[in-house]
C-alpha positions, 0 to 999 in steps of 0.5 A: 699285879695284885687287886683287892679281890677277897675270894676265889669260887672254883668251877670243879669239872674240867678246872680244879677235877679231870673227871671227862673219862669217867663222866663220859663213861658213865653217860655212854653206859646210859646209852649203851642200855637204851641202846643207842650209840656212844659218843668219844670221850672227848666228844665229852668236853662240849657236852658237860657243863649245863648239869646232866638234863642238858647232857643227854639231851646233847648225846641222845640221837636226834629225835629221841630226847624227849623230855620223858626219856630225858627225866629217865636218863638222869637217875640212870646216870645218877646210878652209872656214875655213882659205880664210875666216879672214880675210875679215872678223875684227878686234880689237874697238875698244879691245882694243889699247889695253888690251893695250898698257896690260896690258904697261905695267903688266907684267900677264901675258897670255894666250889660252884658247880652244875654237877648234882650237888650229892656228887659235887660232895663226894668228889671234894671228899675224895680228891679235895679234903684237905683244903678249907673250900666252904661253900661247895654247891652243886645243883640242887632243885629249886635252885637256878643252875649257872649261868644264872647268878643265884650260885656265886650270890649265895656263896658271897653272902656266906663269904660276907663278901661283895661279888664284885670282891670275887673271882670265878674260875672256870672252863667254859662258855657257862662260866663266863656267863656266871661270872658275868651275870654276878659281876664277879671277875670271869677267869678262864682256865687254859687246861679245861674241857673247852677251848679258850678262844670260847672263853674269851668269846664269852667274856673272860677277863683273865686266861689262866695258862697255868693255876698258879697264875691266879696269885697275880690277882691277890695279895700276899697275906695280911 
């Protein structure tokens, strides 16, 4: 069924990018060199998702995620994950297609994310740079991070677009709560780091099974 929403902003780890292995890696190559145990990737898919402080005080043994070994542990990160990348990390299947029928129907795109934004950059340009997404955020110092709606606010203004005009697509609890707290219309995704029973817990009004069931909530182009 068709709506009169205007634009689509995407979440980027686990909805529109696959990129557990090689964000998990990289955090447990941190842990390697502090010493401490590593975790199992798909450990992973309920660590992500609340930008990289957050992640490591999730994986660090109890006791020891002070907030000085934390501020340690993230530009340790930043440099593991700049050499890991792009090791594994994939569009999800079916993501082109939907991109690529978005743009057809002239449906404006865009990327919010909790990933650093130097990051978020580098993976659109690798594995996204055919498509017109415009704003792509990450998070950047002095703004607040998702759930908070600061993100989905900014990206509307530049859409010149009412938040309620807006889907937000994502994987987890975190971006149900953006959806939420902005008054965009919350999708979750089937295929993500989290389990949809989360999604829907924390307000999803649309699961996503596959990309393409997005189309239902857009009309076709003028």
């Amino acid at each position: 069924m068709s709506t009169d929403y205007k634009a689509a902003i995407f979440d980027l780890d686990g909805t529109l990018l696959d990129t557990l292995a090689d964000i998990g890696n990289a955090a447990n190559d941190v842990l390697v060199d502090r010493g401490h145990a590593t975790h199992d990737l798909d450990a992973y898919r309920h660590f992500i998702g609340d930008g990289v402080a957050t992640l490591f005080k999730r994986i660090l043994p109890d006791g020891t995620s002070t907030p000085e070994l934390i501020a340690e542990c993230v530009p340790e990160f930043g440099d593991t994950y700049g050499r890991r990348w792009n090791e594994h990390s994939q569009l999800y299947p079916g993501i082109e297609e939907l991109l690529n029928e978005l743009v057809r129907r002239q449906i404006p795109i865009a990327i919010l994310s909790n990933k650093p934004h130097e990051f978020v950059g580098v993976c659109v340009a690798e594995f996204l740079p055919t498509w017109p997404f415009d704003p792509i955020l990450g998070q950047r110092e002095g703004v607040p991070r998702k759930p908070d709606p600061a993100g989905v606010l900014e990206v509307c203004e530049a859409l010149g677009v009412a938040p309620n005009e807006c889907v937000y697509i994502g994987d987890s609890s975190v971006d149900m709560l953006t959806a939420k707290n902005s008054e965009a219309l919350a999708v979750g995704v089937a295929w993500g780091f989290r389990p949809v029973e989360e999604l829907v817990e924390y307000g999803a009004a649309r699961i996503l099974d596959v990309p393409f069931d997005l189309l239902e909530l857009f009309g076709e182009a003028g």
